[in-house]
Chimera marker file (.cmm) of the C-alpha trace (Angstrom):
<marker_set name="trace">
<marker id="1" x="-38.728" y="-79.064" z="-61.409" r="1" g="1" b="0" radius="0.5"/>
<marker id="2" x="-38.462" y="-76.481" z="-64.116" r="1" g="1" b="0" radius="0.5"/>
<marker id="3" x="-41.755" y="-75.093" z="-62.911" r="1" g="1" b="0" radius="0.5"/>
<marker id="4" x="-40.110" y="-74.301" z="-59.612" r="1" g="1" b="0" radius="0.5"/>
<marker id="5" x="-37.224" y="-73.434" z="-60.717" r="1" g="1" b="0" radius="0.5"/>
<marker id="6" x="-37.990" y="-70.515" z="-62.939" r="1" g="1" b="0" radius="0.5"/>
<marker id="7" x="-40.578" y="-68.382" z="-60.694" r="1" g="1" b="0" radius="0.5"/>
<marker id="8" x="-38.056" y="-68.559" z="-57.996" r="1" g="1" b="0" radius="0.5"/>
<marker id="9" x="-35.142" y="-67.562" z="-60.591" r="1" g="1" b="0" radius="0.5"/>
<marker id="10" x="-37.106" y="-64.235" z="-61.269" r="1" g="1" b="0" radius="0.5"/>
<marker id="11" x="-38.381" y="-63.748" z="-57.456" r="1" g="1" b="0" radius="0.5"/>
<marker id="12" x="-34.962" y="-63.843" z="-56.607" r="1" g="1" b="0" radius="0.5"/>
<marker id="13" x="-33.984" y="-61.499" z="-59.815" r="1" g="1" b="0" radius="0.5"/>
<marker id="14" x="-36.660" y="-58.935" z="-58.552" r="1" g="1" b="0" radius="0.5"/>
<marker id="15" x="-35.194" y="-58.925" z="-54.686" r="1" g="1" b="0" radius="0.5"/>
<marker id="16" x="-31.653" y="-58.587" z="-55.823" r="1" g="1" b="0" radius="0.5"/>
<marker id="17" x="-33.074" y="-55.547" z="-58.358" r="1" g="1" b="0" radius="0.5"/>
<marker id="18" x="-35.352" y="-53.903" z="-55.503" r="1" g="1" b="0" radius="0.5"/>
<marker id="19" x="-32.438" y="-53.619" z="-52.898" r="1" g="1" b="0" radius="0.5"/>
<marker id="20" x="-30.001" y="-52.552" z="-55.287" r="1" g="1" b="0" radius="0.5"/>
<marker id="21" x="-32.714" y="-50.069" z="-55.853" r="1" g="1" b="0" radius="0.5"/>
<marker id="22" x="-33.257" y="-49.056" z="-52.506" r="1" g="1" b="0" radius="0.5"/>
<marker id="23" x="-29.563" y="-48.763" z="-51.883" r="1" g="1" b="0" radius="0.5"/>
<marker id="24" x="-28.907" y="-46.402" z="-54.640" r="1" g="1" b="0" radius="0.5"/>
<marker id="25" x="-32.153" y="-44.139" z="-53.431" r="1" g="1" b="0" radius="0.5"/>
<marker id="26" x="-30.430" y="-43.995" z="-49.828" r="1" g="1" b="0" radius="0.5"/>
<marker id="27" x="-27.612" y="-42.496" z="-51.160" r="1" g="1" b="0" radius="0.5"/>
<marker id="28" x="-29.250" y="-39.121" z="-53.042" r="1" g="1" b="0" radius="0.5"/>
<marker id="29" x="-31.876" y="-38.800" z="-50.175" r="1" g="1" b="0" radius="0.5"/>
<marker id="30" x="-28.438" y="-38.004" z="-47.433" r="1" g="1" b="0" radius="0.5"/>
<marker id="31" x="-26.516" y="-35.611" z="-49.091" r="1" g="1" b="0" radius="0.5"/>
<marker id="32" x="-25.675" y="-32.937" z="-47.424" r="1" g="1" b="0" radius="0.5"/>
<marker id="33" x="-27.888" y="-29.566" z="-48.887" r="1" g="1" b="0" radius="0.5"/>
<marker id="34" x="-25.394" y="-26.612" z="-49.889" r="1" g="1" b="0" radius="0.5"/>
<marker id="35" x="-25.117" y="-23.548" z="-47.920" r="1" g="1" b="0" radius="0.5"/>
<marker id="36" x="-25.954" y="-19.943" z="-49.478" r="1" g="1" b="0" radius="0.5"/>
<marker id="37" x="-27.914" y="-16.833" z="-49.242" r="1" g="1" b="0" radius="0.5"/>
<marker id="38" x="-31.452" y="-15.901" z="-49.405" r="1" g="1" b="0" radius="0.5"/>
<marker id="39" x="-33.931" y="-13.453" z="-49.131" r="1" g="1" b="0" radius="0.5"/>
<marker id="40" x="-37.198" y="-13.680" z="-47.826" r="1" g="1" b="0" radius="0.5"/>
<marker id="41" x="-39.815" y="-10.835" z="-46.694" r="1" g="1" b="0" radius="0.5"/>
<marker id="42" x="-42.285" y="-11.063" z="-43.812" r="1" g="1" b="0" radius="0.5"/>
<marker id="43" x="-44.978" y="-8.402" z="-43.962" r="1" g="1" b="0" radius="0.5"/>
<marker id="44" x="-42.281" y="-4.734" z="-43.944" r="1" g="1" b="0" radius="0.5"/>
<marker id="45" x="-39.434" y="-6.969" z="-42.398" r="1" g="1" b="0" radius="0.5"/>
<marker id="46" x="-36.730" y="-8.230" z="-44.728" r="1" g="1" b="0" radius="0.5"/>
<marker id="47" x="-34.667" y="-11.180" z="-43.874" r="1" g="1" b="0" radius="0.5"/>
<marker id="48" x="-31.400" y="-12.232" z="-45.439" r="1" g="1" b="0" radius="0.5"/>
<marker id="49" x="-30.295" y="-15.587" z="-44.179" r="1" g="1" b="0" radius="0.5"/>
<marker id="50" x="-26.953" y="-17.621" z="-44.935" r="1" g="1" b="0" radius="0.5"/>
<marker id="51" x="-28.195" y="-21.356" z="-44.423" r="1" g="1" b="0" radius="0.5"/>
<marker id="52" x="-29.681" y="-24.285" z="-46.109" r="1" g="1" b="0" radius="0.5"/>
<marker id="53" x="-32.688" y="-22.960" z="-48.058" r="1" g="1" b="0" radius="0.5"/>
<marker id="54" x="-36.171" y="-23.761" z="-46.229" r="1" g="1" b="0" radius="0.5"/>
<marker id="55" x="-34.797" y="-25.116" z="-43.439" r="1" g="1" b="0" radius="0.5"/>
<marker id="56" x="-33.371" y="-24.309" z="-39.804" r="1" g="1" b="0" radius="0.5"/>
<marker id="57" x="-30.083" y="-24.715" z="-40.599" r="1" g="1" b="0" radius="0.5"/>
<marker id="58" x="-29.241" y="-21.342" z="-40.690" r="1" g="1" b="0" radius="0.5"/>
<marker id="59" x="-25.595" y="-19.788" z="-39.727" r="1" g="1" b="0" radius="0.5"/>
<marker id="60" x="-26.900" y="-15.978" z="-39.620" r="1" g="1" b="0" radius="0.5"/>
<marker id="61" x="-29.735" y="-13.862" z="-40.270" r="1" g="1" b="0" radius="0.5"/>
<marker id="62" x="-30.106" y="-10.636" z="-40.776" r="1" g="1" b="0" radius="0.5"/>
<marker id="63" x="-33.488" y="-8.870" z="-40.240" r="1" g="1" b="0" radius="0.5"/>
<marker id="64" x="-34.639" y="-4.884" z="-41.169" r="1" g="1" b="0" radius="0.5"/>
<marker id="65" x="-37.712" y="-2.667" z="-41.847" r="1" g="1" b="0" radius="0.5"/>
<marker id="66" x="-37.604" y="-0.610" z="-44.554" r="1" g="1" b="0" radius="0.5"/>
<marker id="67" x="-35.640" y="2.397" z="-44.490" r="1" g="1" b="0" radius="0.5"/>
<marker id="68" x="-34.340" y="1.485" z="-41.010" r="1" g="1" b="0" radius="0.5"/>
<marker id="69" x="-30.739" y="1.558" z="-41.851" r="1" g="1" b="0" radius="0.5"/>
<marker id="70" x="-29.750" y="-0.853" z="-39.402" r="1" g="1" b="0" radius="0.5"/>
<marker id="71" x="-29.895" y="-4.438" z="-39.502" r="1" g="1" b="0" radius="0.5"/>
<marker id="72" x="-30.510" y="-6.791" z="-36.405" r="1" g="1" b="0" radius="0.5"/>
<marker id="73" x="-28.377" y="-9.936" z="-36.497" r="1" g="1" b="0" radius="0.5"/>
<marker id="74" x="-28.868" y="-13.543" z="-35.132" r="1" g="1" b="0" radius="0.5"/>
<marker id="75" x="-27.520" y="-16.931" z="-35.406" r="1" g="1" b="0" radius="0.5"/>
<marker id="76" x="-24.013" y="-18.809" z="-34.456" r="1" g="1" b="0" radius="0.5"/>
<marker id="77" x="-21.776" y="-16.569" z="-36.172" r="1" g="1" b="0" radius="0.5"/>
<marker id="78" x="-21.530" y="-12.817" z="-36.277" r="1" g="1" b="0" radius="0.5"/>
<marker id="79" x="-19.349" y="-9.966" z="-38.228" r="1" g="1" b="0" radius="0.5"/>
<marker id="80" x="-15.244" y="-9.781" z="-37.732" r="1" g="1" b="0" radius="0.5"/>
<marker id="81" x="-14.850" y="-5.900" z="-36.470" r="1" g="1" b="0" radius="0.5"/>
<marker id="82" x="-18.490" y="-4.881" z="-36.574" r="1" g="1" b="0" radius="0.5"/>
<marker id="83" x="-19.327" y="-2.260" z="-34.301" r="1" g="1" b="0" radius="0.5"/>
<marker id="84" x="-22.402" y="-2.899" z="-32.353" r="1" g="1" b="0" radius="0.5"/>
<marker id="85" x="-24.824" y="-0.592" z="-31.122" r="1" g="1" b="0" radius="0.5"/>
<marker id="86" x="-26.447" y="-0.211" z="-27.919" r="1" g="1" b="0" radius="0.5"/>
<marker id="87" x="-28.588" y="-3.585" z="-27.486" r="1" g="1" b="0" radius="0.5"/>
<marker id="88" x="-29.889" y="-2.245" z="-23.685" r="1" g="1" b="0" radius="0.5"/>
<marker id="89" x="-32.281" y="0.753" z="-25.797" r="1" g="1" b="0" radius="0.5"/>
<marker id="90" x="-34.152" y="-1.134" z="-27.984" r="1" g="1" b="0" radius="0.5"/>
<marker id="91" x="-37.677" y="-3.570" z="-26.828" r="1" g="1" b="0" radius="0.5"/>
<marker id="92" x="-37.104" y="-7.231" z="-26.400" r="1" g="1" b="0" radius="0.5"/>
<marker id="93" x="-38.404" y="-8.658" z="-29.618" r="1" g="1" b="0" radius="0.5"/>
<marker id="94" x="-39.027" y="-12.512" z="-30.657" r="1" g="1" b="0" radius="0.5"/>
<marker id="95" x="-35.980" y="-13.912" z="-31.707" r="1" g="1" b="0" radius="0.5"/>
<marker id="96" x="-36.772" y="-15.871" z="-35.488" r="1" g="1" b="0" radius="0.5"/>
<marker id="97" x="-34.602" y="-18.986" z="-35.127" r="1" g="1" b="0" radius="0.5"/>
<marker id="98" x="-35.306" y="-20.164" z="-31.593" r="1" g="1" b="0" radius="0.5"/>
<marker id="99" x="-38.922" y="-18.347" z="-30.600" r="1" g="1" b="0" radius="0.5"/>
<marker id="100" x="-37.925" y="-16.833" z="-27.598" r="1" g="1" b="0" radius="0.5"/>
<marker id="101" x="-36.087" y="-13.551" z="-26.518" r="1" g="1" b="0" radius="0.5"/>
<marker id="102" x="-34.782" y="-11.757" z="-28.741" r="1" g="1" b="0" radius="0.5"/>
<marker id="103" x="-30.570" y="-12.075" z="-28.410" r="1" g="1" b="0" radius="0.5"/>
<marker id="104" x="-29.913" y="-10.178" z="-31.528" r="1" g="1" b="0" radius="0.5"/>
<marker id="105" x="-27.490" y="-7.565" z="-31.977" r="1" g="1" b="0" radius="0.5"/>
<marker id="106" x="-28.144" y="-4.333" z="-34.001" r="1" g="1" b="0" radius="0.5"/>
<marker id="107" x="-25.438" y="-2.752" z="-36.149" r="1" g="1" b="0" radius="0.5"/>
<marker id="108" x="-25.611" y="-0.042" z="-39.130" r="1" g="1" b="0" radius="0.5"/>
<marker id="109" x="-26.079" y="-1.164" z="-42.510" r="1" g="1" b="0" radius="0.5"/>
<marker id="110" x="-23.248" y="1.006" z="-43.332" r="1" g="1" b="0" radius="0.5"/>
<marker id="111" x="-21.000" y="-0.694" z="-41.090" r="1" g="1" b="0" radius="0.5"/>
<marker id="112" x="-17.690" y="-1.650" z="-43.022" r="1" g="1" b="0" radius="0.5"/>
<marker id="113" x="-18.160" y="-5.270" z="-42.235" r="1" g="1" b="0" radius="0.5"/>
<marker id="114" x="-21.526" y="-5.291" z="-43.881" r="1" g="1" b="0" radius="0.5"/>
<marker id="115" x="-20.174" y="-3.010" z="-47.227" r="1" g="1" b="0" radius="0.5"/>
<marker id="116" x="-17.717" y="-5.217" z="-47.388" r="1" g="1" b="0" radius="0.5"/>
<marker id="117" x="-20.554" y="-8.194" z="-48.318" r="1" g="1" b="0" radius="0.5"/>
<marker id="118" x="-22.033" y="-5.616" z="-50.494" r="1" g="1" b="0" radius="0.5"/>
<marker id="119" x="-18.830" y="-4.330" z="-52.296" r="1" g="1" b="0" radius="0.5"/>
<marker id="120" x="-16.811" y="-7.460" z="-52.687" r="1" g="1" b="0" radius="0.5"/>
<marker id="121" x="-19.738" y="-10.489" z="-51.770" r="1" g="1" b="0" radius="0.5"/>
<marker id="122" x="-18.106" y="-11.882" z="-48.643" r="1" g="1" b="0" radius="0.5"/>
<marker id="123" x="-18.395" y="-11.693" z="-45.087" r="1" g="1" b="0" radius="0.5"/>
<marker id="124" x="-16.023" y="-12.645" z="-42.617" r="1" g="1" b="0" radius="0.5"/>
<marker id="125" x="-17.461" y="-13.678" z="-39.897" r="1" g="1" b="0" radius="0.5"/>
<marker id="126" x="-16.213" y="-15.690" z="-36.580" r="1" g="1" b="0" radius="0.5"/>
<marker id="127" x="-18.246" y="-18.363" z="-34.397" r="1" g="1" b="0" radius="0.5"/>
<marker id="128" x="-17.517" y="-21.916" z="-32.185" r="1" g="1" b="0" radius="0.5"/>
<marker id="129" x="-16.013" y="-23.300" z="-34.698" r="1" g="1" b="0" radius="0.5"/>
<marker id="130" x="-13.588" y="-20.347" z="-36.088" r="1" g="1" b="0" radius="0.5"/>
<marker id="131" x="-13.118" y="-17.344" z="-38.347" r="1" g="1" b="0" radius="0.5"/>
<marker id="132" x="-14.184" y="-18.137" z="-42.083" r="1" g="1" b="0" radius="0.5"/>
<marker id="133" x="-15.324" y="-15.875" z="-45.028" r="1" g="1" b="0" radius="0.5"/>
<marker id="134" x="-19.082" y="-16.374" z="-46.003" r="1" g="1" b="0" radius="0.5"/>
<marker id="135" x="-19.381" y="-15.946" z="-50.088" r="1" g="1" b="0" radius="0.5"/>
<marker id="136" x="-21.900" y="-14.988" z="-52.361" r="1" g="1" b="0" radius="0.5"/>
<marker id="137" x="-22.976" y="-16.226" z="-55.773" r="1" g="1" b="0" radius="0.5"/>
<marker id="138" x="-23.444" y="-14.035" z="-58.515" r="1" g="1" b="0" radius="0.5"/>
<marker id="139" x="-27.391" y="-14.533" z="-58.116" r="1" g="1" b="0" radius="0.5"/>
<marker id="140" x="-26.799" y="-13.780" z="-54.292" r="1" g="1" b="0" radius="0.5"/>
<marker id="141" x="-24.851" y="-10.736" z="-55.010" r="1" g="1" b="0" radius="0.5"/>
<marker id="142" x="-28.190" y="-9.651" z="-56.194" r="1" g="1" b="0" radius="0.5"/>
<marker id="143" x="-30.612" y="-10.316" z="-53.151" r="1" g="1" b="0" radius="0.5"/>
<marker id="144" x="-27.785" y="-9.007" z="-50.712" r="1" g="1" b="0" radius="0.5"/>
<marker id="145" x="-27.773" y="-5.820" z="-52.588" r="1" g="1" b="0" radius="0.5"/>
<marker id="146" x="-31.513" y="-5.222" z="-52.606" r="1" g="1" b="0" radius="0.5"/>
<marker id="147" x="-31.609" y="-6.272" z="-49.056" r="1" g="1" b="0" radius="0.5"/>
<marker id="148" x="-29.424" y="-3.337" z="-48.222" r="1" g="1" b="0" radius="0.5"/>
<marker id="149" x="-31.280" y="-0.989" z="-50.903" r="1" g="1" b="0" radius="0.5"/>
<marker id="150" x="-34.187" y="-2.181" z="-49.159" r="1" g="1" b="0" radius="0.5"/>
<marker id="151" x="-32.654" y="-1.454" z="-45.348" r="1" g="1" b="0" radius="0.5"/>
<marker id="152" x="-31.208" y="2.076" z="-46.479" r="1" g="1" b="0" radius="0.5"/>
<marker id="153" x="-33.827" y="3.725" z="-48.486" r="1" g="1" b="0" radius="0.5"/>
<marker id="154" x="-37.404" y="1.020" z="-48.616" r="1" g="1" b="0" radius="0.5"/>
<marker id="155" x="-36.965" y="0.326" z="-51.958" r="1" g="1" b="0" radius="0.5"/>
<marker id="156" x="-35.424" y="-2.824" z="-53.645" r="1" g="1" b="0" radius="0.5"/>
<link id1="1" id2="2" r="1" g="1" b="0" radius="0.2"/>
<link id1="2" id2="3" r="1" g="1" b="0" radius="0.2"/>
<link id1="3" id2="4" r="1" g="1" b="0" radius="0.2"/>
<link id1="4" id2="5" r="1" g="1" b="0" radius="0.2"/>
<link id1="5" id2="6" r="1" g="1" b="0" radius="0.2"/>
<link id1="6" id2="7" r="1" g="1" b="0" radius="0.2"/>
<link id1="7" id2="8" r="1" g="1" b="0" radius="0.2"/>
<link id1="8" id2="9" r="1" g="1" b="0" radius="0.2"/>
<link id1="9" id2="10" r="1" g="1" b="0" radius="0.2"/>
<link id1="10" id2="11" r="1" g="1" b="0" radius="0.2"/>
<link id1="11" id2="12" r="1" g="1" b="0" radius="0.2"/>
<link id1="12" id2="13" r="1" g="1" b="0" radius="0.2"/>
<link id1="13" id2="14" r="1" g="1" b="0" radius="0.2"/>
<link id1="14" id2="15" r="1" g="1" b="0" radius="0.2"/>
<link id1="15" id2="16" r="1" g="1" b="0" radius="0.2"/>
<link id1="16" id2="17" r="1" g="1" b="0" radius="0.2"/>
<link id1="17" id2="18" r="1" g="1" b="0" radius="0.2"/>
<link id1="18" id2="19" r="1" g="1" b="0" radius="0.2"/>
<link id1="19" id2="20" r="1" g="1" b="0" radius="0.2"/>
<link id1="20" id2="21" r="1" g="1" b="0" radius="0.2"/>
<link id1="21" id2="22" r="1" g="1" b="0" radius="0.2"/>
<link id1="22" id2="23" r="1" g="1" b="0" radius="0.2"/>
<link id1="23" id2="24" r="1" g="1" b="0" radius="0.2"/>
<link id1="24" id2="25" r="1" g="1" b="0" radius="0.2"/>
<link id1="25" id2="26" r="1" g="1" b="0" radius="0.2"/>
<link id1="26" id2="27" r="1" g="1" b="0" radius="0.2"/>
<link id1="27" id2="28" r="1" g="1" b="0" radius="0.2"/>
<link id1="28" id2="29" r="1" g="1" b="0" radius="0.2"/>
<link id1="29" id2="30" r="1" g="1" b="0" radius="0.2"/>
<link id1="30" id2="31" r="1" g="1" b="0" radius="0.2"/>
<link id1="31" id2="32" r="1" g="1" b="0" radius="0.2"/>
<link id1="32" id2="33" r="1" g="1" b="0" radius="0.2"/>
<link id1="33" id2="34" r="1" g="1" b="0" radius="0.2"/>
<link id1="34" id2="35" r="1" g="1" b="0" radius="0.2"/>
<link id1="35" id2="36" r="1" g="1" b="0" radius="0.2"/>
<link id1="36" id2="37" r="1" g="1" b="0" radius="0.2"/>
<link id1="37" id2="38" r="1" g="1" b="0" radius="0.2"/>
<link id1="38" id2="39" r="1" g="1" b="0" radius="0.2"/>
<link id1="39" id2="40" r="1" g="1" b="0" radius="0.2"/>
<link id1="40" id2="41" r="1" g="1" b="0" radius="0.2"/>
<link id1="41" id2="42" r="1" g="1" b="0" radius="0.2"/>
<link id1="42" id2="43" r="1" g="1" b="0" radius="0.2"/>
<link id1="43" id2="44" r="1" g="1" b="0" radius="0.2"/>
<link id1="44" id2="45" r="1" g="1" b="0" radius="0.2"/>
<link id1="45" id2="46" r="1" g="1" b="0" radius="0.2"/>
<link id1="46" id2="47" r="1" g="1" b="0" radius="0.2"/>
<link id1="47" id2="48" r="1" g="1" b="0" radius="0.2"/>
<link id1="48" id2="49" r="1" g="1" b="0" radius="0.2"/>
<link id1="49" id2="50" r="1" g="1" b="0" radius="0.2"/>
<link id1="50" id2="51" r="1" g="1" b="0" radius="0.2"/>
<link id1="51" id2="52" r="1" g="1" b="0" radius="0.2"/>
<link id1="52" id2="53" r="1" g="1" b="0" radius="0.2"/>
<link id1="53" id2="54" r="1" g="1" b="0" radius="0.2"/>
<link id1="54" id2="55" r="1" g="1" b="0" radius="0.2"/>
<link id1="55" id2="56" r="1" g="1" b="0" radius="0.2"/>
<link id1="56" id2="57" r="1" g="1" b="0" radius="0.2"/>
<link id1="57" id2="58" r="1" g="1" b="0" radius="0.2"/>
<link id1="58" id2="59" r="1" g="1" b="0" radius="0.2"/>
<link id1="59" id2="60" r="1" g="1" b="0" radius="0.2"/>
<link id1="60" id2="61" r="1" g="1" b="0" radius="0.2"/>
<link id1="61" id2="62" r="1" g="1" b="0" radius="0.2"/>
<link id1="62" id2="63" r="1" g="1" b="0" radius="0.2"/>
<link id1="63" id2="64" r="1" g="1" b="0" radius="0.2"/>
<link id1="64" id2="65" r="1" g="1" b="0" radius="0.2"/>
<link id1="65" id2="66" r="1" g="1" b="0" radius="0.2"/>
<link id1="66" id2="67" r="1" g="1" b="0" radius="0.2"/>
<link id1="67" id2="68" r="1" g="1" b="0" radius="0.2"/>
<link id1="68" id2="69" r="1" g="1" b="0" radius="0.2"/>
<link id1="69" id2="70" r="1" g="1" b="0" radius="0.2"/>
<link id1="70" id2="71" r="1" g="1" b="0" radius="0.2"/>
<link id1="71" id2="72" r="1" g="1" b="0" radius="0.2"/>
<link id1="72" id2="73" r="1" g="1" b="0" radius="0.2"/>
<link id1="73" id2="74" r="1" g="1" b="0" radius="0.2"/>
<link id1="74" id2="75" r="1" g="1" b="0" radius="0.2"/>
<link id1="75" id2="76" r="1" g="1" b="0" radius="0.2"/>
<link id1="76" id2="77" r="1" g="1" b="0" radius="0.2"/>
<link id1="77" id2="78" r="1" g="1" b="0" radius="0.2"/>
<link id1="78" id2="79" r="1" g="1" b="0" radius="0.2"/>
<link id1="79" id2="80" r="1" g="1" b="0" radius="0.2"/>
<link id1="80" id2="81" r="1" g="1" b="0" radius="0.2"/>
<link id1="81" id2="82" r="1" g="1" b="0" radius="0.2"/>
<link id1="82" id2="83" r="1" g="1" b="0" radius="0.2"/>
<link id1="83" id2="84" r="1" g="1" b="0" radius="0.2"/>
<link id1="84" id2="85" r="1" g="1" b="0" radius="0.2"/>
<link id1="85" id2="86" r="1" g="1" b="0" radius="0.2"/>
<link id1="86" id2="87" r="1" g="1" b="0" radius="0.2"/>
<link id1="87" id2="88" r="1" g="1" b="0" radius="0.2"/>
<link id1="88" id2="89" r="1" g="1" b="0" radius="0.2"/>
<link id1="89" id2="90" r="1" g="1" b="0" radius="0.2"/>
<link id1="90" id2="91" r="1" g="1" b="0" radius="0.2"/>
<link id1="91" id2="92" r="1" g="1" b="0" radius="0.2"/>
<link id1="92" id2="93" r="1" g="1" b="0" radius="0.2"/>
<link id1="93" id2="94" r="1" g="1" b="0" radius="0.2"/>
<link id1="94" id2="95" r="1" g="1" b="0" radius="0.2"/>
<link id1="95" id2="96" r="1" g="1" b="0" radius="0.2"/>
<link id1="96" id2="97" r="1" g="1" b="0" radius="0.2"/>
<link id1="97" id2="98" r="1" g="1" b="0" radius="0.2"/>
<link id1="98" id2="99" r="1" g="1" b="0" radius="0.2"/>
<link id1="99" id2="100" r="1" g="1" b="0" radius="0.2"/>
<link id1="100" id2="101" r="1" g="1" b="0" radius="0.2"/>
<link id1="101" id2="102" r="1" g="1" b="0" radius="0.2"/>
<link id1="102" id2="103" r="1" g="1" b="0" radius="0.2"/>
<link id1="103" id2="104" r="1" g="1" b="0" radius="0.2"/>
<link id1="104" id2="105" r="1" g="1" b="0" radius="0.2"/>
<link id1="105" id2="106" r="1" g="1" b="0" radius="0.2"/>
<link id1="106" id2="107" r="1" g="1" b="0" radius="0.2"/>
<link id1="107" id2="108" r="1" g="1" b="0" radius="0.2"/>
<link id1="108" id2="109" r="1" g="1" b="0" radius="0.2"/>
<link id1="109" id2="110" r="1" g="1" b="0" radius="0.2"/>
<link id1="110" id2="111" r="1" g="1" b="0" radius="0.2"/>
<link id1="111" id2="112" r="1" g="1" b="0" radius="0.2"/>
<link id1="112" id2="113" r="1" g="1" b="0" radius="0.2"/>
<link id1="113" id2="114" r="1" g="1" b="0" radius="0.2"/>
<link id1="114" id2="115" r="1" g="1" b="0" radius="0.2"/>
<link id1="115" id2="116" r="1" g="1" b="0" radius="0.2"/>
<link id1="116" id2="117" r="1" g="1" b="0" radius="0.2"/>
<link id1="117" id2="118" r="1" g="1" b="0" radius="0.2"/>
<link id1="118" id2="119" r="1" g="1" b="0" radius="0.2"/>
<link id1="119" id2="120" r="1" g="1" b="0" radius="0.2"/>
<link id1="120" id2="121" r="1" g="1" b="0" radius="0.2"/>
<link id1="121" id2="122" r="1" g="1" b="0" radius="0.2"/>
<link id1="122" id2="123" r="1" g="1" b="0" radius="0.2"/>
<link id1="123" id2="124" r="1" g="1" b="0" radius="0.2"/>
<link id1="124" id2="125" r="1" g="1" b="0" radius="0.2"/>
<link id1="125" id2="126" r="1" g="1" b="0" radius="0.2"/>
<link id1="126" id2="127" r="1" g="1" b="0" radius="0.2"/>
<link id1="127" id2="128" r="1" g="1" b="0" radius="0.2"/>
<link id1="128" id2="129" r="1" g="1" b="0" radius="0.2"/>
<link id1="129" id2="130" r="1" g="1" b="0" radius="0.2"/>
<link id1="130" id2="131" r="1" g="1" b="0" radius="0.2"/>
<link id1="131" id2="132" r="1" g="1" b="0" radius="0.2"/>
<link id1="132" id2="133" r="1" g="1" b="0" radius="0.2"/>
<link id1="133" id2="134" r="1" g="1" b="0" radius="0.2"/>
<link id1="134" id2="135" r="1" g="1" b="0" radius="0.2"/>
<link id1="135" id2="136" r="1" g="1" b="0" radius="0.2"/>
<link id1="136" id2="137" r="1" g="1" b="0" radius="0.2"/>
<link id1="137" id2="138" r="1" g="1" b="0" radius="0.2"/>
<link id1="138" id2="139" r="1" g="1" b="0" radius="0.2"/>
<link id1="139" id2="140" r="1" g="1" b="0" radius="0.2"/>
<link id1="140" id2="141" r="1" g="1" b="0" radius="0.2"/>
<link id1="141" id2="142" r="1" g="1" b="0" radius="0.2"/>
<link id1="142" id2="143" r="1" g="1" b="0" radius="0.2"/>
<link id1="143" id2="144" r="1" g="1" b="0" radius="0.2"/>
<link id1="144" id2="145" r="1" g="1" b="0" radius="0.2"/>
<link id1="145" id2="146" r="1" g="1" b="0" radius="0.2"/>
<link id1="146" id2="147" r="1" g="1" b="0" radius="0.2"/>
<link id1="147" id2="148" r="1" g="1" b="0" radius="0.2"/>
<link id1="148" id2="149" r="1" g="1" b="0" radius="0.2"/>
<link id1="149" id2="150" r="1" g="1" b="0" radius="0.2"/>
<link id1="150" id2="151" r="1" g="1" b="0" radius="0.2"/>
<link id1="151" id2="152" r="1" g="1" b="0" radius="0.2"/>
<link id1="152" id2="153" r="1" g="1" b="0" radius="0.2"/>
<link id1="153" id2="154" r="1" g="1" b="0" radius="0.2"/>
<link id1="154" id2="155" r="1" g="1" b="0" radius="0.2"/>
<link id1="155" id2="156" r="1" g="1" b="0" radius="0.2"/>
</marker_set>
């Protein structure tokens, strides 16, 4: 009986130590990724994005060539008391987050609600769910302001 007895012991020692494994791996695998900034460059175009990093989950992106001083925005929120400019005189373009039309708006780069996420490193911006303040990071401080450098002038 003691033959028995001990293999199943430690089979039953292992299962008990595998799904307490397993349980504690589900945990870490669905938390919930952190928002922030980040800057990316395709080819000329710049793109600074507030989302979760390399993935879709994006709130608002913000796209320019260089030395365009004007930036063309997309996503589910946009600027409190940014002055738009004429959408109806510029060529439909793809759109980055869903692949079709382009629904983007464009707006100066020295439009106060953009200076202000320069000057101060926060945005307020208003969508579905609400007005809220998008903040930067000391490190993102640093890619917003050579996104604009790189919108104003082509260099960053």
């Amino acid at each position: 009986m003691l033959k028995f007895a001990i293999p199943a012991a430690a089979a039953l020692g292992l299962i008990a130590f595998a799904a307490q494994s397993q349980a504690t791996n589900s945990d870490t695998t669905t938390a919930v990724a952190p928002m922030g900034w980040h800057l990316s460059h395709e080819g000329d175009l710049a793109k600074l994005a507030y989302g979760v990093a390399n993935s879709d989950q994006l709130a608002l992106i913000m796209t320019c060539a260089p030395g365009q001083k004007q930036a063309v925005l997309y996503g589910d929120v946009e600027p409190v008391g940014a002055r738009y400019q004429n959408a109806a005189m510029r060529p439909m373009a793809i759109d980055p987050l869903s692949g079709g039309l382009d629904t983007g708006v464009r707006m100066s780069v020295a439009d106060p609600a953009l200076k202000q996420l320069v000057r101060r490193g926060k945005l307020d911006v208003v969508g579905d769910a609400g007005a809220f303040e998008l903040t930067t990071t000391r490190e993102e401080r640093i890619l917003v302001g050579e996104f604009f450098a790189y919108c104003g002038n082509g260099q960053a």
